[in-house]
C-alpha positions as CSV (number, residue, x, y, z in Angstrom):
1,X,0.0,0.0,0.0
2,X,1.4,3.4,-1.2
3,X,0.1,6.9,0.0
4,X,1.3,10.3,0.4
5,X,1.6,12.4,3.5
6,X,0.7,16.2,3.5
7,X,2.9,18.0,5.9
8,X,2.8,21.7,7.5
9,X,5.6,21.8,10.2
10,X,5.4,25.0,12.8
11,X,7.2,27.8,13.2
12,X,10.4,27.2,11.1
13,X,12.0,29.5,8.0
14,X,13.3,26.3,6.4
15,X,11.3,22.5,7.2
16,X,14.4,20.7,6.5
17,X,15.2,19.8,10.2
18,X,11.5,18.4,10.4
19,X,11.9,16.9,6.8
20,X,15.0,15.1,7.9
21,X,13.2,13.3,10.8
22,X,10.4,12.4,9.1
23,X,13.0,10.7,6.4
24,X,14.1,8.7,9.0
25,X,10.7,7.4,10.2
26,X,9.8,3.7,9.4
27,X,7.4,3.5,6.2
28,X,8.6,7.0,5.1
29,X,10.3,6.2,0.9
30,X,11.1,9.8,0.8
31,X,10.1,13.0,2.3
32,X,10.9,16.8,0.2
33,X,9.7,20.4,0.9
34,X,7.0,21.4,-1.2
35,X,5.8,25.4,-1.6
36,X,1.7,26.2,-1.2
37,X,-0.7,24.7,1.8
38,X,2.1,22.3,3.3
39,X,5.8,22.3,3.7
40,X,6.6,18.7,2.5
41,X,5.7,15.7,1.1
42,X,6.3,12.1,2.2
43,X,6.0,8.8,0.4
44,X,5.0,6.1,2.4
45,X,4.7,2.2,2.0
46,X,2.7,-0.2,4.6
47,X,2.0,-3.5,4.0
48,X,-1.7,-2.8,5.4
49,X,-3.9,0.3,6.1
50,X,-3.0,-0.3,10.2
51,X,0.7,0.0,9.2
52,X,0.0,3.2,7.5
53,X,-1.9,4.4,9.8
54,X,0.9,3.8,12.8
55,X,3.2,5.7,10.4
56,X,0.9,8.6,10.3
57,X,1.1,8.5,13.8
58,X,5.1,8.5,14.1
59,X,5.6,11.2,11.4
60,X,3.0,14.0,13.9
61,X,5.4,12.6,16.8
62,X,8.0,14.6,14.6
63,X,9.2,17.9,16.4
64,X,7.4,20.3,15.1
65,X,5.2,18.8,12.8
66,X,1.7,20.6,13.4
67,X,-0.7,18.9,10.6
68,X,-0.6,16.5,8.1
69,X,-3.2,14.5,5.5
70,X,-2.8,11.9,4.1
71,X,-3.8,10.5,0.7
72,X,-4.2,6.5,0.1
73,X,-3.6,5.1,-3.4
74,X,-6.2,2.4,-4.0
């Protein structure tokens, strides 16, 4: 299962600190800063949708990540 995280981190000029933690999360491909609504992207990869959902959960554990949304591929 493949899906993309949406992610606005608080309070920083530049979201690579956040960016970098949230590479390092389990389930996270890749993670890049984005301009617009949110400050990066993630890729992530579960084996099931209560995998994905414990990622989630890891990535808004991040220091300073206030919000994210995530989109499931079908």
């Amino acid at each position: 299962m493949k899906a993309l995280a949406l992610i606005r981190i608080k309070g920083q000029s530049s979201p690579q600190k956040g960016i970098q933690a949230i590479s390092k999360v389990q389930g996270v491909e890749m993670a890049f800063p984005v301009f617009g609504r949110f400050d990066a992207v993630a890729l992530l990869s579960a084996e099931n949708l209560e995998k994905l959902k414990e990622t989630v959960l890891k990535i808004r554990a991040v220091e300073g990540v206030k919000k994210t949304e995530t989109l499931i591929q079908g």
